[in-house]
C-alpha positions in Angstrom: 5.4 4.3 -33.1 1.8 2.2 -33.6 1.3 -1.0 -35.2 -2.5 -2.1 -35.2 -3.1 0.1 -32.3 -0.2 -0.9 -29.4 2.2 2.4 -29.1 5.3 0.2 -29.0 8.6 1.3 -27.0 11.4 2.4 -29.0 14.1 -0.4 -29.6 16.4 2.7 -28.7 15.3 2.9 -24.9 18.2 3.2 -22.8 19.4 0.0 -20.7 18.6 1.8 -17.4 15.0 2.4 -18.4 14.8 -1.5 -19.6 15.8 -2.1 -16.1 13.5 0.2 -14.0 10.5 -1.3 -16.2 11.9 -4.9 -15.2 12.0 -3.3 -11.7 8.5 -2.4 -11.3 6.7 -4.9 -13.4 8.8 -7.5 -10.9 7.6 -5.7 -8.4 4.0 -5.6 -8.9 4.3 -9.4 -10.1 5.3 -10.4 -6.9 3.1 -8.7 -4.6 0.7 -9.8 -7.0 0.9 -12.9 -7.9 3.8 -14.6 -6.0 2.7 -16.1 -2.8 0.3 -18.3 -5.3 3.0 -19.1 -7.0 5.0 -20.1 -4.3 2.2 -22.5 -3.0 1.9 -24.4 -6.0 5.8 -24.2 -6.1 5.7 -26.3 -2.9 3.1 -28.4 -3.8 4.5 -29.7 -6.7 7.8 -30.0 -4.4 5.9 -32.9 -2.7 5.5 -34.9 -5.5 9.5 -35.1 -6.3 12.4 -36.2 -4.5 12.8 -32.7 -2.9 9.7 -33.0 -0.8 11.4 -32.6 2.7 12.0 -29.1 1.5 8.4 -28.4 1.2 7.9 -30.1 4.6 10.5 -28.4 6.2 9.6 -24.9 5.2 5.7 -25.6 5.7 7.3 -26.2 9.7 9.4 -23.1 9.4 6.4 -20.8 8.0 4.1 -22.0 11.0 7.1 -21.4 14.0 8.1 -18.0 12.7 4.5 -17.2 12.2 4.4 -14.8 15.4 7.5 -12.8 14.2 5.2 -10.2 12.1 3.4 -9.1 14.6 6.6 -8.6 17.3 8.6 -5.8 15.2 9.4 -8.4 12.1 13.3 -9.2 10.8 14.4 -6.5 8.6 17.6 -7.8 6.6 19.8 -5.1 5.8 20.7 -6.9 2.8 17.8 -7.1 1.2 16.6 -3.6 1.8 19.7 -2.4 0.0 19.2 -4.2 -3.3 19.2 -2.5 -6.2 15.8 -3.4 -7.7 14.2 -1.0 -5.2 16.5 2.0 -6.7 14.9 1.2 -9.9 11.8 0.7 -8.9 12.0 4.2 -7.1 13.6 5.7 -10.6 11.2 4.3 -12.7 8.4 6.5 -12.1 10.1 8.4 -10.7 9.2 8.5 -7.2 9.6 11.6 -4.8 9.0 12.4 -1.1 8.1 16.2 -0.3 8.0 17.1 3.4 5.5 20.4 4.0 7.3 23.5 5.2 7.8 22.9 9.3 7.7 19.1 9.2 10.1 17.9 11.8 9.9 14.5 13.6 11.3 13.6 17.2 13.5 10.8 17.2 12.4 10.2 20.8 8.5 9.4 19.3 7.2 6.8 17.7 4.8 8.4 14.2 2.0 6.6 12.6 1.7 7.4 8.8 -1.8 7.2 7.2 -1.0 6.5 3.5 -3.8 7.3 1.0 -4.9 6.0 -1.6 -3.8 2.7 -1.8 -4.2 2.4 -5.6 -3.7 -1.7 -7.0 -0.5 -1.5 -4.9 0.7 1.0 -2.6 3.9 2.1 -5.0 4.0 5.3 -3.2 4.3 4.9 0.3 6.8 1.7 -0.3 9.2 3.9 -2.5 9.0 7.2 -1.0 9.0 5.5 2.7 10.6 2.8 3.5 13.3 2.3 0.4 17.2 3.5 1.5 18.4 6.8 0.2 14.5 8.8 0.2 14.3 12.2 1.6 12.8 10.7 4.8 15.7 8.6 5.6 18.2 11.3 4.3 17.1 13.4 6.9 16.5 11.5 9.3 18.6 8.6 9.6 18.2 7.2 12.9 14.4 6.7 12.0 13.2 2.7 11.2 10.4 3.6 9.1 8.2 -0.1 8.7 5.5 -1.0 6.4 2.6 -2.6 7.3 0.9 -4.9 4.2 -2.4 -7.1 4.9 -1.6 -10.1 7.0 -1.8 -13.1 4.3 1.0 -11.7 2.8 3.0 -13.2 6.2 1.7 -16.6 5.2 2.7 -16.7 1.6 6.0 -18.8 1.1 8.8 -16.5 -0.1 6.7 -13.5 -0.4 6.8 -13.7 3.4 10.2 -13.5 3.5 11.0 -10.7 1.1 8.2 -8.7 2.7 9.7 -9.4 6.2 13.5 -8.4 5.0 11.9 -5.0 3.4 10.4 -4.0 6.8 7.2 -5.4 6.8 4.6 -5.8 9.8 1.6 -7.1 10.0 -1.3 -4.6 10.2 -3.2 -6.2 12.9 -3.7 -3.8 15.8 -1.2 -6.2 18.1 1.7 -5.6 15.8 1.2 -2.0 15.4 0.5 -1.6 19.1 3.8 -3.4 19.2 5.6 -1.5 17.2 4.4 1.7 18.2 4.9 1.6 22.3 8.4 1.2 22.0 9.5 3.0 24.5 13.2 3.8 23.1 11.0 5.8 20.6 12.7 6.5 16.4 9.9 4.2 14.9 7.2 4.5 12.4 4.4 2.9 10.4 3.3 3.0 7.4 -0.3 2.1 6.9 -2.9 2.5 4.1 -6.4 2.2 5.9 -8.3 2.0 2.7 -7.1 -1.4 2.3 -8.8 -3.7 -0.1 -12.0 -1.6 -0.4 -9.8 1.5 -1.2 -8.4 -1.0 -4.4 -11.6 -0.7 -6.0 -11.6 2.8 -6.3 -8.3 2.8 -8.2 -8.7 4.2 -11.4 -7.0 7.3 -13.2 -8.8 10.6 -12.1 -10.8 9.2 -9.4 -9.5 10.7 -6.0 -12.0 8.4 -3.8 -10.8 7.1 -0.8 -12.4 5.1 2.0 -11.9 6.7 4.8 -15.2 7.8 6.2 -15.8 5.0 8.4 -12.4 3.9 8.8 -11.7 4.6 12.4 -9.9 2.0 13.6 -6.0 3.3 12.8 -7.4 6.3 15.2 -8.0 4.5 17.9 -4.9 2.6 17.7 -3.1 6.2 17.9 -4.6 7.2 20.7 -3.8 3.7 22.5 -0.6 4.0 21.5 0.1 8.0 21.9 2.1 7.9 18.4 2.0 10.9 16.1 -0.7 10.8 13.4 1.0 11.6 10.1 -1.2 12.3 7.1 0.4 11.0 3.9 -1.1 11.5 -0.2 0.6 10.6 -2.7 -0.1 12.3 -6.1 -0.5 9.5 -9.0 -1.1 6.5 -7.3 -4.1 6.5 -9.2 -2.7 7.1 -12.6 -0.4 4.2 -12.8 -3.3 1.3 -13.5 -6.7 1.5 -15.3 -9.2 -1.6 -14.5 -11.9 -3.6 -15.8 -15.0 -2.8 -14.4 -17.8 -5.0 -15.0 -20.7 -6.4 -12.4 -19.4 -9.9 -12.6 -16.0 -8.8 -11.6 -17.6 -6.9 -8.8 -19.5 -9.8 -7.6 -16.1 -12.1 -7.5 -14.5 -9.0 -6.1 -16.9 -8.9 -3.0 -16.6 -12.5 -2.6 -13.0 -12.8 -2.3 -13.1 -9.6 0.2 -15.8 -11.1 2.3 -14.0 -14.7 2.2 -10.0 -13.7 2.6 -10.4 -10.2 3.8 -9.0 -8.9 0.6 -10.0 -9.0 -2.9 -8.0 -8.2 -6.6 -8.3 -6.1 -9.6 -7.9 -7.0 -13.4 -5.3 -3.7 -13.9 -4.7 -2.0 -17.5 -1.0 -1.0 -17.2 1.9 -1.2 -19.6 4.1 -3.6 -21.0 7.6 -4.6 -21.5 7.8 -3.6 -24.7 4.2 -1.5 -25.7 2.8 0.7 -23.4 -0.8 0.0 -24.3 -1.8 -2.5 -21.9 0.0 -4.9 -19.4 0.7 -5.6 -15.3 3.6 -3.1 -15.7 2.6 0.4 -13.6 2.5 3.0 -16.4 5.7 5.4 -16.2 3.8 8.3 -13.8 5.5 10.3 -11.4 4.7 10.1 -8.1 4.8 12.6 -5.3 4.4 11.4 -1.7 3.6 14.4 0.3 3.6 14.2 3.8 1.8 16.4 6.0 2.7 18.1 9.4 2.0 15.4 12.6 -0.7 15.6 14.7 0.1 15.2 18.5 -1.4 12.0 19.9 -2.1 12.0 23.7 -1.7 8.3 24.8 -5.5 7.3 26.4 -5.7 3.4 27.5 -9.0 3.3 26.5 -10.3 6.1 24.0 -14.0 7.1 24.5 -15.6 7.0 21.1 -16.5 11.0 21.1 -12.1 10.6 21.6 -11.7 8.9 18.5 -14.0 10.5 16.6 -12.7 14.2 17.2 -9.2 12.9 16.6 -10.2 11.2 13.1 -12.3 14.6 11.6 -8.9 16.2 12.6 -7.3 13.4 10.3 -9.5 14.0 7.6 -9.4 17.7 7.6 -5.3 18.0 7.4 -5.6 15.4 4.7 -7.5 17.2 2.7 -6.1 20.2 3.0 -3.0 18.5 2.2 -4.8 17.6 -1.2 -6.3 20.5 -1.9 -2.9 22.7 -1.4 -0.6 20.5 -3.7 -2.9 19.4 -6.2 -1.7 22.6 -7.7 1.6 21.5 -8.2 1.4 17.5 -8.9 -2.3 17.6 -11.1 -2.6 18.2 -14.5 -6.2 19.5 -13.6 -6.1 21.0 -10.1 -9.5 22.2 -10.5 -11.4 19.6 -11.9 -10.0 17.3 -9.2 -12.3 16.9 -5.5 -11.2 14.1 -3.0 -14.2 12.5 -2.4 -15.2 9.9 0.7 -17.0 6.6 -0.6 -17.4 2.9 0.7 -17.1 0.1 -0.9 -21.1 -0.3 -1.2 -20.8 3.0 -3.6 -18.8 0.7 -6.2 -21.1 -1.8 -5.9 -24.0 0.9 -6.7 -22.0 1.7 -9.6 -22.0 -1.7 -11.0 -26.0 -1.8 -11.1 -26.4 -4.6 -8.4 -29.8 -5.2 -6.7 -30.0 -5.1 -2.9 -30.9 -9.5 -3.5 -27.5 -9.5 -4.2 -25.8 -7.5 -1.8 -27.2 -8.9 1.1 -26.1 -12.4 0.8 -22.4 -10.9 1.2 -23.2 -8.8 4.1 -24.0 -5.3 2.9 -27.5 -4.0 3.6 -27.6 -0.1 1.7 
């Protein structure tokens, strides 16, 4: 049903759907939106009688600072609430494993996650969540994720990232992580980072990837398993605003903090015309067949490079032989290789402008 335009939700939608929409709206809220909220939540703290609690976790934030980057603190507790169920659900979300994939629980596998879309929804449902084909098959496998590194300063947002199985993606943490030499642990990384965000619209398969090397030559340091990983509608669940000034604020941020935001077009609670709900899209993470890693101390950069066109090539195949199944149109849809000053052509800004922020074309 529309009134003046908004397709409204039926008041008939079943109580579990209500929930997953709750689910993934939280989600995307907090990830969002929630470490600011948490700062001005202990900020205000300091101006009541409850200031010692702002003190004492300010304290707490700054000693436990160095645990994301030694394996993290997984809570067992967390990771088996049931908002991540619906979350999962209320896409749905799906893993698919190609035909031969097999992992060694003696190894330690580094999953390069495209695109990263707003949010990765993707990786962190199909992944890391209890009860998804991965961990079905292979239980004895601690699968973590590894998210930008402000989120590990962020009160509360630190801690619920932390609990889930988050990392930091600096290259100590995931050399950490990945020379373990009891072996039955992986990484999920998207490499397209904030850049990658930009890109995120429905239909554009653009990832940013060319240049990204760095991931490789953290493989090869660390001898893990490269595993190529797409997952089909990441793109689809937001729409965003597009508009010069927003790239000039968007370029600022990601020059000043290393990461930058969208204005996303999703759904709402009770419409599904606009909101900062994920629009109801299945997604499909596929992941592709490992690539054997030989462990070299220090990688020569002909090394890294041969190692990375081997990344890109299986990745793209990967696309290219299950857009058939998870596209609406397989053949109108190319994965294409950009960089972030391609958006920034897009938004009609003059080389004056781009070179105060670094980028010379």
């Amino acid at each position: 049903m529309q009134i003046l335009g908004l397709k409204l939700i039926p008041l008939t939608e079943p109580l579990h759907r209500r929930k997953e929409a709750l689910a993934a709206g939280a989600y995307f809220a907090m990830f969002s939106y929630g470490g600011y909220l948490g700062v001005l939540f202990g900020v205000y703290l300091l101006f009541t009688r409850f200031w010692w609690l702002s003190l004492i976790y300010t304290c707490w934030i700054y000693l436990d600072r160095k645990t994301c980057e030694t394996g993290g603190r997984s809570s067992p507790w967390i990771q088996k609430w049931s908002w991540w169920r619906h979350l999962r659900n209320y896409f749905p979300a799906r893993t698919v494993l190609v035909p031969g994939f097999k992992l060694d629980p003696k190894k330690n596998y580094f999953f390069g996650c495209f695109p990263h879309g707003i949010i990765p929804h993707g990786p962190f449902s199909s992944l890391l969540s209890p009860g998804t084909t991965l961990q079905q098959i292979y239980p004895e496998m601690t699968v973590k994720i590894a998210p930008m590194e402000q989120f590990f300063h962020l009160p509360f947002v630190r801690e619920l990232v932390l609990g889930k199985g988050g990392i930091s993606c600096s290259a100590k943490s995931l050399t950490y992580m990945l020379t373990r030499p009891e072996g039955g642990f992986g990484v999920s990384l998207s490499p397209g980072g904030a850049a990658e965000t930009m890109y995120a619209r429905p239909g554009q398969h653009k990832l940013v990837l060319k240049h990204r090397k760095g991931f490789v030559k953290i493989a090869l340091k660390t001898g893990a398993s490269l595993v190529p990983v797409f997952t089909f509608g990441e793109i689809d669940l937001f729409d965003q605003i597009q508009h010069p000034l927003v790239c000039r604020f968007q370029l600022f941020l990601k020059k000043l903090f290393h990461f930058t935001f969208a204005l996303p077009l999703g759904s709402g609670f009770f419409q599904t015309s606009f909101g900062l709900i994920p629009r109801r899209k299945p997604l499909f993470t596929v992941v592709g067949l490992p690539i054997d890693v030989v462990r070299v101390e220090n990688p020569t950069q002909e090394e890294i490079d041969e190692l990375h066109q081997k990344f890109i090539k299986q990745l793209v195949h990967l696309f290219n032989t299950y857009k058939y199944d998870y596209l609406v149109d397989p053949e109108a849809s190319v994965l294409e290789f950009n960089n972030t000053l391609a958006v920034l052509t897009k938004c009609h800004l003059t080389n004056l402008f781009l070179k105060p922020y670094g980028y010379n074309p």
